[in-house]
Structure formats: structure tokens, C-alpha cells
LOZAFI-105703 format. One record per residue (C-alpha): residue number from 1; chain; x, y, z. Coordinates in steps of 0.2 Angstrom, whole numbers, plus 5000, padded with zeros to 4 digits. Example, Ala and Ser with C-alpha at 12.3 -4.5 7.8 and 13.67 -1.06 7.14 Angstrom:
# residues 2
LONU    n  chain     x     y     z
LONU    1      A  5062  4978  5039
LONU    2      A  5068  4995  5036
***
This chain:
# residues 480
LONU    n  chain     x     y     z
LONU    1      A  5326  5266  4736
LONU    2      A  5320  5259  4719
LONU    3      A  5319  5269  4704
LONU    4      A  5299  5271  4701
LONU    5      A  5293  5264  4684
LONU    6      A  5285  5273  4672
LONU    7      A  5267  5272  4671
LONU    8      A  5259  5269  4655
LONU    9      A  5242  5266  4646
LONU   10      A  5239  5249  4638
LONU   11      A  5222  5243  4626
LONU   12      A  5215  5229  4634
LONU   13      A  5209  5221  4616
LONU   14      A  5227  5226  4606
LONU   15      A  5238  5230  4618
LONU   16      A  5243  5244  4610
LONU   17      A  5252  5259  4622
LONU   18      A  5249  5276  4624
LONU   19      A  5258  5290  4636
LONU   20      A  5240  5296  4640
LONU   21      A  5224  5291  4642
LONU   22      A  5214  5292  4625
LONU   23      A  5196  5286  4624
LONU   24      A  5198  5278  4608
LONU   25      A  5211  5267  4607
LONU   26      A  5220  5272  4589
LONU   27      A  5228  5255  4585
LONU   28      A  5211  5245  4585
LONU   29      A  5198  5258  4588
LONU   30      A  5191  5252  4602
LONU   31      A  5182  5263  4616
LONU   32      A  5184  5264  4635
LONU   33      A  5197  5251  4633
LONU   34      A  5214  5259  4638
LONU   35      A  5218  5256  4656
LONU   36      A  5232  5265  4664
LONU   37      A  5246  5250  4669
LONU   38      A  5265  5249  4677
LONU   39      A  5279  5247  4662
LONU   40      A  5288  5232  4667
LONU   41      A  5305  5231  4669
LONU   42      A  5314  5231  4651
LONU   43      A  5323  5217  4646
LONU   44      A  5338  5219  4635
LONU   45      A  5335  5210  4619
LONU   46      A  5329  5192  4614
LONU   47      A  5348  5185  4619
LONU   48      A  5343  5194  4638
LONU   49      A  5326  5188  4639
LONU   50      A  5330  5175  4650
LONU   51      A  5346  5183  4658
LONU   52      A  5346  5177  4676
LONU   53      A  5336  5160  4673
LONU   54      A  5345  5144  4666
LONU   55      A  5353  5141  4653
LONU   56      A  5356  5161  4647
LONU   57      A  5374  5163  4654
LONU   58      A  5382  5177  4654
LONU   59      A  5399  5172  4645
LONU   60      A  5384  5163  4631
LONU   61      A  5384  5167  4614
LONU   62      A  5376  5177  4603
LONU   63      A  5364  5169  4591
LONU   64      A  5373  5171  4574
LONU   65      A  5362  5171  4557
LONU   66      A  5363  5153  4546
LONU   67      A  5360  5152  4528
LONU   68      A  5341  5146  4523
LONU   69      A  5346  5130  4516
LONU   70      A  5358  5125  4528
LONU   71      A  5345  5124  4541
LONU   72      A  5341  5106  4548
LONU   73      A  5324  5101  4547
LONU   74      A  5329  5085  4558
LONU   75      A  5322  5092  4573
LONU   76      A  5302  5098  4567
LONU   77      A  5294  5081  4567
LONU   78      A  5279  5082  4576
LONU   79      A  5275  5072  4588
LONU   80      A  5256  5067  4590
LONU   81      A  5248  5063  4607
LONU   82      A  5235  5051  4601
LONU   83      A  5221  5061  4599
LONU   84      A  5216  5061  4582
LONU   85      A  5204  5075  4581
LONU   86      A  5218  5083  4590
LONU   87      A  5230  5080  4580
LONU   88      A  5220  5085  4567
LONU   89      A  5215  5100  4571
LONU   90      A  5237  5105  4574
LONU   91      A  5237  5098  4556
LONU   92      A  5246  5081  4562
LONU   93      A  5254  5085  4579
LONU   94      A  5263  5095  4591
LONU   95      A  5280  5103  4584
LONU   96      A  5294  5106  4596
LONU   97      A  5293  5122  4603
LONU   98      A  5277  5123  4598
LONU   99      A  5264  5139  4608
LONU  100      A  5245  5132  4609
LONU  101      A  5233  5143  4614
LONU  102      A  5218  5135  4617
LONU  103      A  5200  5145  4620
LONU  104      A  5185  5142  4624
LONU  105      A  5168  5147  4635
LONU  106      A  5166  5142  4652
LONU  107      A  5161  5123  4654
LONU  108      A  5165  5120  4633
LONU  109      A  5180  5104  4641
LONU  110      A  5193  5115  4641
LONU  111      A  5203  5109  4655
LONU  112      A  5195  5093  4653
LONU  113      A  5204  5090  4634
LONU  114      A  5221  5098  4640
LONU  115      A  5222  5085  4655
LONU  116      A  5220  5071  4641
LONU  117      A  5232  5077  4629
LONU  118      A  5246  5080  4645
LONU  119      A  5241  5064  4649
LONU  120      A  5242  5054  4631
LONU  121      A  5259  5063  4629
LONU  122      A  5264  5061  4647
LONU  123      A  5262  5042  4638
LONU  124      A  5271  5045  4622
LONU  125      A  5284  5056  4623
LONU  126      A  5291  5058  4641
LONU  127      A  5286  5068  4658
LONU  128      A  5274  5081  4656
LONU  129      A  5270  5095  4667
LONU  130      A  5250  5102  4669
LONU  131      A  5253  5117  4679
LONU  132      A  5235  5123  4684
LONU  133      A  5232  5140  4690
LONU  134      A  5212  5136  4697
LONU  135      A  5213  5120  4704
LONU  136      A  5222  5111  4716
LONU  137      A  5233  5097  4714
LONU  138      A  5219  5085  4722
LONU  139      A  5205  5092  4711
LONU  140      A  5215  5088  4694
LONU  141      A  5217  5069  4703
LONU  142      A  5199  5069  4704
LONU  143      A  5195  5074  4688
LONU  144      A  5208  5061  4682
LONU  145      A  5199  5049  4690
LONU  146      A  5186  5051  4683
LONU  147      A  5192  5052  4665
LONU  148      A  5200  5036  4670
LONU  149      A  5217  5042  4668
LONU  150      A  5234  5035  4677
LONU  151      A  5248  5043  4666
LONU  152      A  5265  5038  4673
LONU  153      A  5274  5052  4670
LONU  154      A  5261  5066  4672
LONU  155      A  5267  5079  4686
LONU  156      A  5253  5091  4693
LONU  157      A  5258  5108  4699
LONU  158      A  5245  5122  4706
LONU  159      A  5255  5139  4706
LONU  160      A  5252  5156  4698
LONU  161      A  5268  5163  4701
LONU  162      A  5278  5164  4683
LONU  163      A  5296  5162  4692
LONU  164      A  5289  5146  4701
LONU  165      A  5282  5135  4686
LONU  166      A  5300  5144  4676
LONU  167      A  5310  5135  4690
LONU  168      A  5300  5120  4690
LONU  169      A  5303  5119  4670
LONU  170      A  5320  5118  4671
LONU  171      A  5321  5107  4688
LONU  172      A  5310  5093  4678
LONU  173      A  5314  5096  4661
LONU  174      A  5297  5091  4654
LONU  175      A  5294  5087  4636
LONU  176      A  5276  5094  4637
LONU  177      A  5270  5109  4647
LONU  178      A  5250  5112  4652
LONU  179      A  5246  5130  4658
LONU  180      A  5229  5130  4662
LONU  181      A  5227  5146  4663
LONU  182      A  5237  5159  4657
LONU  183      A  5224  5173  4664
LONU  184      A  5232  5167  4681
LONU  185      A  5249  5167  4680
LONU  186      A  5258  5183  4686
LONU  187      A  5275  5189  4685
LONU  188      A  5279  5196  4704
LONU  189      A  5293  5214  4695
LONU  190      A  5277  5217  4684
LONU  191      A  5268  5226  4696
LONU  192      A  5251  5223  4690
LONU  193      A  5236  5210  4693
LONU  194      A  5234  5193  4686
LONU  195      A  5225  5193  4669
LONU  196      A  5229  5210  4667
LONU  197      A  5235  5216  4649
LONU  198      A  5253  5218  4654
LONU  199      A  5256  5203  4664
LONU  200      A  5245  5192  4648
LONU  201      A  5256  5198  4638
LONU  202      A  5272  5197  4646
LONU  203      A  5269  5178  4655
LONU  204      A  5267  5173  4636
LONU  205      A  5282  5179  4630
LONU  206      A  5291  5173  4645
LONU  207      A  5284  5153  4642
LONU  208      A  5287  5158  4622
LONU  209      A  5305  5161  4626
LONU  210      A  5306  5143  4635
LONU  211      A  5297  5134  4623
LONU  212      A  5308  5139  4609
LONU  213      A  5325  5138  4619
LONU  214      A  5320  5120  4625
LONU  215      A  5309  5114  4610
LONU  216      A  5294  5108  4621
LONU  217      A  5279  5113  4616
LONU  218      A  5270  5121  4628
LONU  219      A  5249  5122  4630
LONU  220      A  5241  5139  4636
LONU  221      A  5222  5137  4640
LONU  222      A  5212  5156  4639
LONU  223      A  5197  5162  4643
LONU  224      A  5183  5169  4631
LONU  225      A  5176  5185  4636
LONU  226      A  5156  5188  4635
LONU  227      A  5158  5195  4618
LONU  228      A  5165  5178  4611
LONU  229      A  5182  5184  4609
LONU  230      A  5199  5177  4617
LONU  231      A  5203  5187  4633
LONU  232      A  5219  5195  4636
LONU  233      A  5228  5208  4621
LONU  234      A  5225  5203  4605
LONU  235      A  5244  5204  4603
LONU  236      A  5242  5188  4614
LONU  237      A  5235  5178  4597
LONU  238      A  5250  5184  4588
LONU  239      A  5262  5179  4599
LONU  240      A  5256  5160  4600
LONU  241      A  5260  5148  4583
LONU  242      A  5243  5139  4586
LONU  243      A  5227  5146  4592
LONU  244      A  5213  5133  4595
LONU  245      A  5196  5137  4598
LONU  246      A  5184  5123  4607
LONU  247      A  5166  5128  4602
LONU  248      A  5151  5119  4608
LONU  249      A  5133  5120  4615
LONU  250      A  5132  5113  4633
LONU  251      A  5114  5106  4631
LONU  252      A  5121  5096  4616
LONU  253      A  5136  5084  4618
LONU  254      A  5146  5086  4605
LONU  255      A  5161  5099  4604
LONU  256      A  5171  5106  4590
LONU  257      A  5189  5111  4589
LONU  258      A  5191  5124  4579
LONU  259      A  5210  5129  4571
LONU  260      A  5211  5149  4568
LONU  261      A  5230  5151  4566
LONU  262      A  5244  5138  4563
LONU  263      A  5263  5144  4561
LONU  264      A  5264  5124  4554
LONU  265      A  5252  5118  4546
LONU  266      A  5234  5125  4539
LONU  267      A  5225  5136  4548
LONU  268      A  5207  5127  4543
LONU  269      A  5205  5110  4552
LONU  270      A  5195  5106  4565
LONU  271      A  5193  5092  4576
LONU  272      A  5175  5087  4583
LONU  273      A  5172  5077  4597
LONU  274      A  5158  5070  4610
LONU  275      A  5159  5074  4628
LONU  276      A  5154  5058  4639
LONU  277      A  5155  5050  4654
LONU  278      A  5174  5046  4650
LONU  279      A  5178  5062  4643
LONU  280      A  5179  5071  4626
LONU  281      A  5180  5056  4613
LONU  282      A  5183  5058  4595
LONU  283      A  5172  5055  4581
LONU  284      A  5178  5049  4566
LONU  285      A  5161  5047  4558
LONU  286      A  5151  5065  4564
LONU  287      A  5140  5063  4548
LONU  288      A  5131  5045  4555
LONU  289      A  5130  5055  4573
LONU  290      A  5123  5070  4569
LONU  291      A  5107  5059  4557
LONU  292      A  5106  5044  4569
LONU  293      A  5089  5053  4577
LONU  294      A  5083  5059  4560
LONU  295      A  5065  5054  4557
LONU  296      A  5060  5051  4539
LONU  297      A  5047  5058  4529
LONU  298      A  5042  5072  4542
LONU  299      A  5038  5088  4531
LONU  300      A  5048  5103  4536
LONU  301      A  5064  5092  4536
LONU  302      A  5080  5094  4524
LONU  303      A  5098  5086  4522
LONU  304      A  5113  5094  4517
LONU  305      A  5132  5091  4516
LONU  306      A  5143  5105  4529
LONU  307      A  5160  5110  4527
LONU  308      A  5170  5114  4544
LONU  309      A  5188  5117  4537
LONU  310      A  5192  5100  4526
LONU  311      A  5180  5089  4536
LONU  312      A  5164  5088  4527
LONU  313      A  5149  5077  4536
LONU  314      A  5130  5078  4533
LONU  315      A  5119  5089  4545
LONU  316      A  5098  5089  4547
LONU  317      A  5091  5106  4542
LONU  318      A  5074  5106  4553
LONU  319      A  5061  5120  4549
LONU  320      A  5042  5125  4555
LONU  321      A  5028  5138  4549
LONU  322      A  5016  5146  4562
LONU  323      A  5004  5157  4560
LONU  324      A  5009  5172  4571
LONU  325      A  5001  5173  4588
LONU  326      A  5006  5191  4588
LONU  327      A  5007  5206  4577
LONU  328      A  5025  5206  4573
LONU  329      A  5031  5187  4565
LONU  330      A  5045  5181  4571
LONU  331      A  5060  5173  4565
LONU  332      A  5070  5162  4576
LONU  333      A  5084  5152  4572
LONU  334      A  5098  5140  4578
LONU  335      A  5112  5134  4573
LONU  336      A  5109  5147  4556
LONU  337      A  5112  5165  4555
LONU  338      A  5095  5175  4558
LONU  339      A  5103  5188  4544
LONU  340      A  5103  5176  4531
LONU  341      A  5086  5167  4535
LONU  342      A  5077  5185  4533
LONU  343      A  5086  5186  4516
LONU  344      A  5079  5167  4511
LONU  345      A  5062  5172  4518
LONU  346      A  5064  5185  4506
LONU  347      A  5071  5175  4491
LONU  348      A  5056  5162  4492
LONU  349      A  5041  5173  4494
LONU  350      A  5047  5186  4479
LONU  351      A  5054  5173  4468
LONU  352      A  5043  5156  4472
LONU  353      A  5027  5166  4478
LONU  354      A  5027  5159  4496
LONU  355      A  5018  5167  4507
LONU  356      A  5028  5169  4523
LONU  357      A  5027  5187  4529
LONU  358      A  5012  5184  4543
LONU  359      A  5021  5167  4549
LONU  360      A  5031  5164  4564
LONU  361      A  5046  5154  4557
LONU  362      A  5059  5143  4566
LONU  363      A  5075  5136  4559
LONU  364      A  5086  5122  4567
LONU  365      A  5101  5113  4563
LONU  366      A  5099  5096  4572
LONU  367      A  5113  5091  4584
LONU  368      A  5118  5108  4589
LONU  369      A  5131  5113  4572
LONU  370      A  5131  5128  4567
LONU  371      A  5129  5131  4549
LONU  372      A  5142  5144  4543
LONU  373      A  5142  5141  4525
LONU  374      A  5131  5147  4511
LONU  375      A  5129  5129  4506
LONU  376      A  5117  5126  4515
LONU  377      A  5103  5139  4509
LONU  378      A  5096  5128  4498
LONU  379      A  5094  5114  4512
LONU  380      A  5086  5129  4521
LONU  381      A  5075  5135  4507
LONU  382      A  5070  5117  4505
LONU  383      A  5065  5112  4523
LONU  384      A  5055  5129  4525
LONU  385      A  5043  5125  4507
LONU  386      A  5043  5109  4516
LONU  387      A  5035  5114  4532
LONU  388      A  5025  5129  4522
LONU  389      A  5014  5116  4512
LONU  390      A  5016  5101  4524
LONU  391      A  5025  5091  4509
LONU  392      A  5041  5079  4517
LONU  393      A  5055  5077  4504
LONU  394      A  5062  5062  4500
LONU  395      A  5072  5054  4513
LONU  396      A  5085  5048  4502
LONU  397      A  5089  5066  4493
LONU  398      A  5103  5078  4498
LONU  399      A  5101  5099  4496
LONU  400      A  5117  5110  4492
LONU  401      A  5120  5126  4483
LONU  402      A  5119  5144  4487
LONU  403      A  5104  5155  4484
LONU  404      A  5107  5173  4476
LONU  405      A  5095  5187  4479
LONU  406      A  5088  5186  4460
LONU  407      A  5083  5166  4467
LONU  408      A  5100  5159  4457
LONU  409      A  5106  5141  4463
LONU  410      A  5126  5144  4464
LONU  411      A  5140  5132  4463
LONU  412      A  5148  5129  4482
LONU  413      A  5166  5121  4481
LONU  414      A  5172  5103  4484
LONU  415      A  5154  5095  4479
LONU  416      A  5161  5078  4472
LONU  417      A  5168  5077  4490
LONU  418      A  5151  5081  4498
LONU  419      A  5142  5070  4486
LONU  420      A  5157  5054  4490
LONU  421      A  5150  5060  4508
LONU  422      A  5132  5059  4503
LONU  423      A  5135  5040  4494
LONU  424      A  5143  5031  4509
LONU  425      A  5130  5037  4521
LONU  426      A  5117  5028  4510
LONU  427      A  5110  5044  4499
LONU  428      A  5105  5042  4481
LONU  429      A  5099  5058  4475
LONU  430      A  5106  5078  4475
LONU  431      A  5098  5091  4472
LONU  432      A  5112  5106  4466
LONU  433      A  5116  5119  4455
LONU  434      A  5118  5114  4435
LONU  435      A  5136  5119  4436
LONU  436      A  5140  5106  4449
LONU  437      A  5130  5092  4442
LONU  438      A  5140  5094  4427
LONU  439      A  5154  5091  4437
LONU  440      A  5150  5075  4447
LONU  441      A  5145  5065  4433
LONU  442      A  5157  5051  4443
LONU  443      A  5151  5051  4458
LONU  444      A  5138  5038  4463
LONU  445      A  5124  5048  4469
LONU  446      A  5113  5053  4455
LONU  447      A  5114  5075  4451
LONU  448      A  5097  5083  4451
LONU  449      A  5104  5099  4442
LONU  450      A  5092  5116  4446
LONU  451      A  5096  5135  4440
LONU  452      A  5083  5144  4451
LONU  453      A  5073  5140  4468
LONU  454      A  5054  5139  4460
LONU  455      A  5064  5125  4449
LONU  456      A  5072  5117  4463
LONU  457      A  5055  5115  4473
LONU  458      A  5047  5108  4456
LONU  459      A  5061  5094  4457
LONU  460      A  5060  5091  4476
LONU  461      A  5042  5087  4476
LONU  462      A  5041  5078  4461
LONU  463      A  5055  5067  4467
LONU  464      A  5046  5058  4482
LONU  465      A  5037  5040  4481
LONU  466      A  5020  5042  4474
LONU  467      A  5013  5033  4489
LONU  468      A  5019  5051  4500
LONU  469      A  5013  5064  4489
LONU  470      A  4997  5073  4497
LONU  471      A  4983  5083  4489
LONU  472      A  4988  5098  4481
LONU  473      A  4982  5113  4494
LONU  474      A  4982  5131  4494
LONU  475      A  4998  5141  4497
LONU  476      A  4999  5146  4515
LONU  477      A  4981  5137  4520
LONU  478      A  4991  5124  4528
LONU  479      A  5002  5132  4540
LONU  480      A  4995  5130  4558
***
């Protein structure tokens, strides 16, 4: 009869053990998160990981230590599967032995964007295995189809047995791996279910293992709990070298890849992409997507240059005033954080004397971006005036510094890179802090410098054709 395991208690967010049950985990300080679980079976050392599996002998050697500079570097080009904002987002490429992880919410193109990259590598470097966990081998065909995929050497495996997709590893030898996901695989000696802490864990250490003895990189797709979080241990992010996370709004069309960790490159690229008929296809231009709907001369509406890691593109900030149909005004916002538009609320009617607190007011950022920056305040500031007093800015004039509580313009990094931005999509003005415009003297769209929001909205208004500019009315009389 077999010796019984130890039973132990696991964190589901950091994986962090306990030999009893606490109801705080101490690691993370999570609560209600400590399940009790089945200690696998231990495994003696990294050179015993994969005793019993090929190519871990028992008459192998020990892996000895080498000096620093004698390492090769030979072996850690990357190899890029022909997706630029995908190889973007890796920071060129995939490096052999190479762990992805790649997360996202349900229905983001996940699986859809893991079935093209298997497929442009299957192309490029040599048989590629996309092992999925949640569809059959006929429903990844279809979806092939209809992407319009016919790799050569793609080969397509539905398991969720570990042991299975390890034998079928080393039977084909494939240069790239797709598990798709790793919530479903299981180890059969860990006797615990499928997306479990444990069996997370120890699957990805397991497939960690292979994709450094073999140097293949290998893909893990993961799920996003209801709190926006990868699921699984958090120990699972620190196992991986890459961590990707796809973001995007289903009602909108386009998607972006996100880079929160890299082993290999930097850890702030991201990839942005549009989801289509034929798939998820790259856009190299996301600046003339995201305004190619922009009306101009519409009060209420308000340009400005976003930063998403070292892509920089222009984004349309749209704003409206109400009065309040109820006793409490609201404040709705999309795309902006709520926080921060309560504290620009505040900024304009203390220091520009707006009068906001009995309107309802809604913030926007067209094309479904989200705006994570404090750049972009003075955009924000600048489309709510707008709305307030039913004045359009000029269509041709750029917003960008961040707004202090004492109603400051701040300098915001890289501007001569957002202005460079700004000129090639046909911008001639920008309105930004003194320090900046000090600073892009060279560039060819013309610095409207400004130290303070009442002096920013002087210069905003007073820049529009003369043709555009209506009656001067009563602050607040024209919100409807």
C-alpha cells in the first residue's frame, strides 16, 4: 500500500504554504484564500526534475558551473514569428527557451492570437505543437479556417493530461509549444483537480523544465479571474520569463497586448492590434485609427498624445455637461479613471471658477483606450470647458501636461516624441506646459506654452478661427 501524502495548506493568490489552516494568508495577506491541498510527490533537485522522462538518464551528468564570460551567446537569437506587434510586445522575438504567459478576459482573442503565432512560426521556424485543453482537434480546424490558416507543419493536440503532451514533446520534437490552457492541464501523482494552486504551479514548472533543456519556447495561455488578475498562484508570474496581458473592450475592435514582465527584453512594450473578419491584424498606424471617426469643431471635444510603453499615438478625449436630473450629479467615465476626474472637476471649479458641482458629467476616450497617464488631464480639462460653455477648440491643436491640485500645468516625459506624433498626423498647434515648450523649440508643430489651467483655457479659446468663436454667455447658463 502506498505511503499517504502529507496534506498541506496552499494560498490560491501566492501560493505560499501553511501546515494549518490560517484565515489570513501571511505571505500576501490575503483572506479566505488558503485551501487545504495534497503535497505532491517531491522531486530530488533541478538535475531530477525530469528523472524518468527523456533525456535525464540516470548515468547523465551533473550540470557543472561555467565562468560568466565564457558563456555563448550564439544560441539567444530570437526568432520572430511575423507578427510585428507581437514581436513587439517580446521586445523583438521569442528566445529559445523562452515561457510566455499569456492572459487575458474571456472572449479578449486569446486563443485566437496563439493559434496565429503557432501558425506564423509553424511557417518560419519548423513543427509547432498547439496543444489545447478546451477544444477539440476539429474546432481549432475550424477556427483555422476561418482565420484562413493552412500551416504545414502545425500539429494540433487536445489533451489535459501533463504526462501525454510530455511524451508527445519529445516524440515530435517541436520548435514551438502552444498550451492553450494551462488551467487545464493536470499532473495524474498530484492528486489534485485541474486549475487548482498545486497542480498550476507544478504543470508550469514541469513545461519550464522542457523549455529550457530543449530551448523551444513554449506559450502558456491563462485565464483572468473576475478581479482582473491572472488566475492560478501568483508564484505562476514568477516562474514564466514573459507575461503578456491582452487587454481590450469587446464592443470596440481593437485590442492591446500589454508586456508586464520580460526576462529579455523591456518590460514596457505593448502591441495593439484590430480584431476582424480574418483575425487579430496589427496596426502600425493606431494614431490615424483611433481619429478616423473624429468630427471637427464639435464643443466638448479634445486631442491628446498617449503613451502605452514606447508606443505613443493620438487619442480623442470626448466630454459632456448636464444639468442633473436628480439630486446627487454624477460622474461617469470611460476609458479615464473616475478618481482622477473628481480631482479635475475639482481643479477647474476652484481654480478657473467653473461651475460644475450641480452637472451630471461624462468622460470618454474615443475608440475604446484607456487613458492611464496624467498626460492627458489637460486634454481632459480642456474637453470638459469645452462642453461647459459650448465653445469647440481648434481642430488642428493638441492638449498635453499634467494638472496639480494648485491648477499647475506639469511637464510629462518624451513630449518632442508626442509632438513628432502630433506633426505627421497633420497637427499644427500644442498646447503644454512652459517647461516643455521650451524644450520642443525643434519640432514642427508650434508650443503654445501655459503655467496654469485659467491660462491654458484663455489660450485654447483664443486660438480658434474667428469665424467659430460664439457670443460670450454666462458660466454655466449653457449646459443643457
Amino acid at each position: 500500500m502506498p505511503p499517504r501524502r502529507p496534506t498541506v495548506f496552499a494560498c490560491q493568490e501566492c501560493g505560499h504554504r501553511s501546515p494549518k489552516w490560517l484565515g489570513r494568508c501571511p505571505a500576501c495577506s490575503a483572506w479566505e484564500t488558503i485551501v487545504q491541498e495534497t503535497a505532491p510527490a517531491r522531486r530530488s533537485g533541478v538535475g531530477a526534475r525530469g528523472a524518468g522522462r527523456a533525456g535525464t538518464g540516470a548515468g547523465e551528468a551533473e550540470p557543472a558551473a561555467e565562468r560568466f564570460l565564457d558563456l555563448s551567446l550564439e544560441a539567444s537569437a530570437r526568432v520572430a514569428c511575423g507578427i510585428e506587434e507581437l514581436d513587439r510586445a517580446l521586445g523583438g522575438g521569442f528566445v529559445p527557451g523562452m515561457l510566455v504567459l499569456l492572459g487575458g478576459e474571456p472572449g479578449v482573442g486569446k486563443s485566437t492570437l496563439a493559434l496565429q503565432c503557432a501558425a506564423a512560426l509553424a511557417e518560419r521556424a519548423g513543427p509547432t505543437l498547439y496543444v489545447s485543453g478546451e477544444e477539440s482537434k476539429t474546432q481549432v480546424r475550424l477556427r483555422g479556417e476561418r482565420l484562413g490558416l493552412r500551416p504545414k507543419d502545425l500539429f494540433v493536440l487536445s489533451e489535459t493530461d501533463l504526462e501525454a503532451v510530455e511524451a508527445e514533446i519529445e516524440r515530435l520534437g517541436p520548435a514551438f509549444t502552444v498550451i492553450d490552457s494551462i488551467q487545464t492541464l493536470a499532473a495524474p501523482e498530484v492528486p489534485a483537480s485541474a486549475g487548482s494552486v498545486v497542480q498550476v504551479r507544478d504543470c508550469a514548472l514541469r513545461l519550464l523544465e522542457i523549455a529550457k533543456r530543449r530551448s523551444s519556447p513554449v506559450l502558456l495561455v491563462g485565464h483572468i479571474t473576475k478581479e482582473g488578475s491572472l488566475a492560478g498562484p501568483k508564484v505562476l508570474e514568477h516562474i514564466v520569463d514573459t507575461v503578456l496581458t491582452f487587454e481590450g473592450d469587446p464592443q470596440h475592435v481593437h485590442r492591446i497586448l500589454r508586456c508586464t514582465k520580460n526576462r529579455f527584453g523591456p518590460a514596457d512594450e505593448v502591441g495593439i492590434f484590430a480584431m476582424g473578419a480574418a483575425g487579430l491584424e496589427g496596426l502600425p498606424n493606431p494614431s490615424q485609427w483611433f481619429l478616423q471617426d473624429r468630427q471637427a469643431g464639435v464643443p466638448g471635444s479634445a486631442v491628446t498624445v498617449h503613451r502605452e510603453g514606447s508606443r505613443t499615438f493620438l487619442v480623442e478625449v470626448q466630454a459632456l455637461a448636464s444639468r442633473a436630473a436628480y439630486g446627487t450629479p454624477r460622474r461617469t467615465t470611460v476609458g479615464f479613471d473616475s478618481t482622477r476626474l473628481a480631482l479635475l472637476v475639482a481643479v477647474l471649479e476652484r481654480r478657473a471658477h467653473l461651475e460644475l458641482a450641480a452637472l451630471d458629467l461624462f468622460v470618454n476616450a474615443a475608440g475604446g483606450v484607456r487613458l492611464s497617464e496624467p498626460a492627458t488631464d489637460l486634454a481632459v480639462i480642456g474637453a470638459l470647458a469645452s462642453a461647459l460653455t459650448r465653445q469647440p477648440i481648434d481642430a488642428r491643436t493638441v492638449l498635453i501636461g499634467e494638472v496639480g491640485l494648485a491648477g499647475e500645468v506639469r511637464s510629462v516625459p518624451r513630449t518632442e516624441e508626442r509632438l513628432r506624433e502630433a506633426e505627421r498626423l497633420g497637427f499644427t498647434r500644442a498646447v503644454l506646459a512652459a517647461r516643455d515648450a521650451e524644450r520642443a523649440r525643434s519640432a514642427g508643430v508650434e508650443p503654445v506654452p501655459v503655467r496654469s489651467v485659467e491660462e491654458a483655457l484663455a489660450r485654447l479659446f483664443d486660438l480658434r478661427p474667428q469665424s467659430s468663436r460664439p457670443r460670450p454667455q454666462a458660466q454655466g447658463a449653457t449646459a443643457s
